[in-house]
N, C-alpha and C positions, 0 to 999 in steps of 0.2 A: 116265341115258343122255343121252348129248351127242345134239346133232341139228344139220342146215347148211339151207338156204333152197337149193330151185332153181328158177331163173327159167324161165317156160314160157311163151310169146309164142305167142300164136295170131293171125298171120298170117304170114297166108303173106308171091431168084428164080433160080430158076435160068435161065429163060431169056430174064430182064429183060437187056436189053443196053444201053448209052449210047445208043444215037439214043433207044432208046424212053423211055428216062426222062426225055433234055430234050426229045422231044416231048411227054412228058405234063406236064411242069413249066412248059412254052411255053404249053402249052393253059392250064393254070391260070392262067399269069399275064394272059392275057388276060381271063381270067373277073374276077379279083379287081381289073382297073385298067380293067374298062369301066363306062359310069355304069349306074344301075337304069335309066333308061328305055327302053334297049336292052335290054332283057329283057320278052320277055312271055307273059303267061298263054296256053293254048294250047286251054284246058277245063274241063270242073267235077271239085272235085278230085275224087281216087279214096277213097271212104269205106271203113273197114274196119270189118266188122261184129264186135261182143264186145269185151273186152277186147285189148291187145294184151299185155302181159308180166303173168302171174302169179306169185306165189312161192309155193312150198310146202316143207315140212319134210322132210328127209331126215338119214339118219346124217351126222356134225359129223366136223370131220378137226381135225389140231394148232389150237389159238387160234395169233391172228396178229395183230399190229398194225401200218398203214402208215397212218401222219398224212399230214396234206395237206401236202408239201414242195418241190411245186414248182411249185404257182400261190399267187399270194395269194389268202390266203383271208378271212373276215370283218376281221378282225385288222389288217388293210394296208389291205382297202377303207377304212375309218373312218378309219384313218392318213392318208389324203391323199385325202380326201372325191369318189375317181373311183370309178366301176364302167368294164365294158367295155360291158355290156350290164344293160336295165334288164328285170325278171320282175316282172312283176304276179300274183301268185299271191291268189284267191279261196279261200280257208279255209272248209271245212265242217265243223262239229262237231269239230275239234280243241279239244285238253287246251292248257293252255298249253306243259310240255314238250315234246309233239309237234309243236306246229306253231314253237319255236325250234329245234328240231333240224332241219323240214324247211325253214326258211329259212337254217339254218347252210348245208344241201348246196344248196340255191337260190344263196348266195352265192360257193359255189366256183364253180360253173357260169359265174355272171355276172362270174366277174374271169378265165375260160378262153377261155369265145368271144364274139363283139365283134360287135354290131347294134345301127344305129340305131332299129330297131324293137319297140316293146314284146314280150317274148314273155310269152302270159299263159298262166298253167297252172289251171285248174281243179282243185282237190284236197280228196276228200273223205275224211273219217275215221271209220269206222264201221262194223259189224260184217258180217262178210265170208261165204263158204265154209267147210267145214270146212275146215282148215289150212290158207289160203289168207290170205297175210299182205299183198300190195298186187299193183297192177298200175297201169300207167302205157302211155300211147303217144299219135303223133300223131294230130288229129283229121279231120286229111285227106292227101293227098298231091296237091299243085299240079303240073300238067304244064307245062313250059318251053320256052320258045326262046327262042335270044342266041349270043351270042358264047362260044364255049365249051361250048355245052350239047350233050352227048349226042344223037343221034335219038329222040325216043321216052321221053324219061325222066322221071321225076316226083321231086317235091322236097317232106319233111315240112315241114309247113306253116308252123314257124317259121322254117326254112332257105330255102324260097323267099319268106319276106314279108326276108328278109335280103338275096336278093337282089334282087329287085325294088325293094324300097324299098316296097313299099305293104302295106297291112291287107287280107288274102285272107280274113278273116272276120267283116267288121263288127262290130268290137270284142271276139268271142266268141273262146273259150280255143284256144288252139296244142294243148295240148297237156292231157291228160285225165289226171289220177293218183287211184285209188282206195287206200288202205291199210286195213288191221284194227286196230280198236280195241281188240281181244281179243286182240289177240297179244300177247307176252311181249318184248317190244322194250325196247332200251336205249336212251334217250333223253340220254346223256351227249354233248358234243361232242369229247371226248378221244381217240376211236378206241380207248375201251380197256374195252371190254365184258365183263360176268362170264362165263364159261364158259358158264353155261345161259341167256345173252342173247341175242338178235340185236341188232345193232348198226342204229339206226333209219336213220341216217344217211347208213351204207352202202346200204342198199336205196333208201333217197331218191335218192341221188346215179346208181345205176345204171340204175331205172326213170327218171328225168330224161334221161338218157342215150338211152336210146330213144324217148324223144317228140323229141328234138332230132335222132335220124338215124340211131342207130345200130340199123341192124336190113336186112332184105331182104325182099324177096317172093316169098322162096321157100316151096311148100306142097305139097300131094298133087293127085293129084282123088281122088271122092268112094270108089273102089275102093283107093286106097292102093298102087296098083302103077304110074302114072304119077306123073314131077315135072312142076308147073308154076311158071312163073318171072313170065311176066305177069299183069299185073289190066288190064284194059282197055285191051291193047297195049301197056303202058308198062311199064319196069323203075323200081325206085326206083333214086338215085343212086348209092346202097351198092352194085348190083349189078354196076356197071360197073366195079367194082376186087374181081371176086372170079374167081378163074381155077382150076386144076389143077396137078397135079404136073407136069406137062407145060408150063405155061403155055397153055393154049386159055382164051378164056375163057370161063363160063358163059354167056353171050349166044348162044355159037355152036351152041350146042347145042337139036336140035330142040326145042319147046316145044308143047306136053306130049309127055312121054316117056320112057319105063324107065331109057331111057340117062342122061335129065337126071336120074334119081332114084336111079340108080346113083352121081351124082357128087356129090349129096347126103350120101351113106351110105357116101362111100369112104374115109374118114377123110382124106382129102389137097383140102381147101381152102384156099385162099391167098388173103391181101388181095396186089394187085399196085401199091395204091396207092403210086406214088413216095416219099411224105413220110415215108409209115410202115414203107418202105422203112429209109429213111435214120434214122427213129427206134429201128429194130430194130439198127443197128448196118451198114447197109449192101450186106450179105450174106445173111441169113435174111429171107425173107416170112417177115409173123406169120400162124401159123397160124389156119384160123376151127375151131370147132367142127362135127363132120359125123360123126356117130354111126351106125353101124346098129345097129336100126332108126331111120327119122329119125323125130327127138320134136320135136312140134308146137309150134314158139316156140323150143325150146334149141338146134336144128341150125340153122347156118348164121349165124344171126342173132349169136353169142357170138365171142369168140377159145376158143381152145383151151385147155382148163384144164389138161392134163398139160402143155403147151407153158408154159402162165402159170401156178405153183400159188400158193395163196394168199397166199406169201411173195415174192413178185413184183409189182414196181410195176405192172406191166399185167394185174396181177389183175382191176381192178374188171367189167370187161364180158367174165369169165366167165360158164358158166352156172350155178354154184355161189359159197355163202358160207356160212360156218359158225357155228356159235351161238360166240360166245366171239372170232371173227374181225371184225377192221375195215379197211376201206379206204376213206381219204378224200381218194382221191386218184385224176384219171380218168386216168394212165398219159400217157408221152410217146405212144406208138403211137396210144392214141385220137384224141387231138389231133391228130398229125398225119393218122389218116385222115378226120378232121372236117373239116382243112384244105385236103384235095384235096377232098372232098366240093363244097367251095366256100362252108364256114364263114370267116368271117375271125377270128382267131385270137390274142387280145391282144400286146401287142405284146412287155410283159415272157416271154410263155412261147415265144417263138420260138427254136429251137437256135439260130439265128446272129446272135439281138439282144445286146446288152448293155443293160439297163436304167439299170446306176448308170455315168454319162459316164465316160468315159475311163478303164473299166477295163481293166486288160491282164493277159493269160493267156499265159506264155512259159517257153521255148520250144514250140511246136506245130507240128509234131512235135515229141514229147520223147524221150529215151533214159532217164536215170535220175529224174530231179526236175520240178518245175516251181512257177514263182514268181508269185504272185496280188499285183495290185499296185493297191491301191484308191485311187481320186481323194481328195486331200489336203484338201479342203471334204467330206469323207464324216463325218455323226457317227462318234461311234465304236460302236461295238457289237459283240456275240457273233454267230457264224455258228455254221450245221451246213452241215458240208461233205461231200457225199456223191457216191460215184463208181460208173456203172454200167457195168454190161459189155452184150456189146450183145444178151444175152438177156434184160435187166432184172435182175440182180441186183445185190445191191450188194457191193462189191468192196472200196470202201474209205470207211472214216466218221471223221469228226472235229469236235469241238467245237472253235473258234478266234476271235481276236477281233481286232477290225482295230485297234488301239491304234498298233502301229508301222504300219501300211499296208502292212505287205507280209506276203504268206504263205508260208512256203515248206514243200514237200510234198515230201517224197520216195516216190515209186513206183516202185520198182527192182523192187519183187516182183512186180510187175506183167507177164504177159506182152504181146508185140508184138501188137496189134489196135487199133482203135476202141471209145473210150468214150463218158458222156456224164458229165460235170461237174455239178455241181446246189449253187449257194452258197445256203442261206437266210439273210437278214438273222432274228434271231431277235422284235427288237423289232416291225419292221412287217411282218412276213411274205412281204417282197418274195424271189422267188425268182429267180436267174440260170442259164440251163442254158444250157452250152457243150459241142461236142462237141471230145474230145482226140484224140491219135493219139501212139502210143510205137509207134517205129520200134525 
């Protein structure tokens, strides 16, 4: 019998319109171009008791493989001696495979999002629960004020020492990850794990993922018939980009209350975040996860797995992964809701950067074709050129090599929508993502 990992975290547009989204883009850019010392602490952070994300074993769905293709990954870092951000990770009782697989997914992280400030992860390796394969989250939650910041909101702890600019823990770990040393883990960097494996790497890179932000405070009280949303008056950042079919957003909602636990469990959660808007293709909020009944850690906290399945770039921060499945890759959507969160967000993974000078992507709009056209001091090298649709799927793939400098694509079969473009250099793992449009 095949089996999949699910993540269990224990703590707790349709009616997006143009002003609202360059007022939330307004707001951002003020966050991201004012200095840290305009930003300050406002209290001690909010500690969460337990673990925050566990994984445990359940039935395994098709294997699947998604390699890391559109941040550099180790491969690129070494290639031109930058990170974006520097992870200090303390090693406990790790095997020697283990802890290079956990600094493999350490290293995508650190070339995805961009801080002057050490983030350190405390990680220990060693025997767990029964089926209970790791857990990971942040080690506090810093309350803010600044320019840009929410009323009321709190920030994990390596996302506010980001933005501040300063150590909120006197040298001590951001971020806390536990794994099992008795688990049946594949320790390969390839994304390509045996059918009765879990993929180490993948679970590395998703619990990291939640100590970096990705999660809410959403929970019960102690009867299970009220939702609560704050921890000591405060929402985390995550909460302020999560809304309804409706567009209201969870904030407005009385706290504690049936009704906020009703829109827990109504299957109809939405990030409203702008960026991840625009990463979804423009038109769809990405779905979050919100189950009935709500399970403690997997609701809310996830995207939606029917919405994201395994075969889907924005797979990774489901609440499912399968024995035999990998993904090492944290999705455009994460990204970009990391980057309204008020993550800074390297430079090569921005939809509208160009990494290698002077490349050009034409016509854009396109009707049938379009012609990739590489700067003439470019080595040469082999790409994979891959093409997403705007639910994350991939549409269209090719191996190509820039020898003549120029690419030329035909996409006739393509229907009229919004894409997202994804060049990898194959030697140094630099990746370029551009968003297209066939009119």
């Amino acid at each position: 019998m095949t089996h999949k990992t699910t993540y269990i975290q224990n703590i707790f547009t349709s009616r997006t319109n143009k002003r609202r989204l360059l007022t939330s883009i307004f707001t951002f850019a003020i966050l991201t171009i004012s200095t840290a010392q305009e930003f300050q602490i406002t209290g001690e952070a909010i500690e969460v008791e337990g673990p925050v994300c566990e994984y445990y074993p359940a039935p395994n769905q098709e294997p699947y493989s998604i390699p890391n293709t559109l941040v550099r990954a180790r491969q690129g870092a070494e290639s031109n001696g930058t990170v974006c951000s520097n992870f200090i990770v303390t090693y406990n009782g790790f095997t020697p495979e283990a802890q290079a697989a956990f600094q493999y997914a350490v290293d995508i992280w650190a070339n995805t999002l961009e801080s002057d400030q050490p983030i350190r992860v405390d990680a220990t390796f060693s025997p767990l629960g029964a089926n209970v394969l790791g857990s990971a989250g942040p080690t506090g939650f810093i309350p803010l004020t600044g320019p840009g910041i929410p009323p009321n909101t709190a920030y994990a702890r390596a996302l506010a020492e980001q933005i501040t600019g300063t150590d909120t823990n006197a040298g001590g770990p951001d971020i806390s990850a536990n794994f099992s040393s008795t688990a049946n883990f594949y320790f390969g960097l390839d994304a390509n794990p045996p059918f009765n494996q879990v993929d180490f790497v993948s679970v590395v890179l998703h619990e990291l993922g939640h100590g970096l932000g990705f999660l809410g405070f959403a929970t019960t009280d102690e009867t299970n018939t009220q939702g609560v949303l704050r921890n000591s008056g405060f929402v985390h950042s995550y909460d302020n980009f999560v809304e309804t079919l409706n567009g209201d957003s969870i904030l407005s909602f009385t706290d504690p209350s049936a009704t906020l636990l009703n829109q827990y469990t109504g299957g109809n959660l939405f990030s409203n975040s702008p960026l991840a808007l625009a990463a979804n293709g423009g038109l769809i909020r990405p779905e979050l996860w919100a189950p009935s009944p709500f399970s403690q850690g997997s609701s809310y906290s996830h995207w939606d797995e029917f919405v994201f399945p395994s075969n889907n770039v924005n797979s990774l921060m489901t609440p499912s992964i399968g024995n035999g499945q990998a993904n090492h890759n944290p999705g455009p959507i994460t990204i970009a809701l990391f980057e309204d969160m008020g993550w800074a967000v390297c430079p090569s993974l921005s939809v509208e950067d160009i990494t290698l000078e002077s490349l050009q992507v034409a016509p854009n709009p396109f009707n049938e074709s379009i012609r990739i056209t590489l700067p003439g001091n470019y080595n040469d090298s082999d790409f994979n050129l891959s093409i997403y649709d705007i639910n994350g799927r991939v549409v269209f793939e090719k191996e190509t090599s820039s020898a003549n400098r120029t690419i030329d694509i035909d996409l006739s079969p393509l229907k009229t929508s919004m894409y997202f473009m994804q060049l990898e250099d194959q030697a140094t793992g630099v990746t370029i993502t551009k968003k297209i449009v066939k009119h």
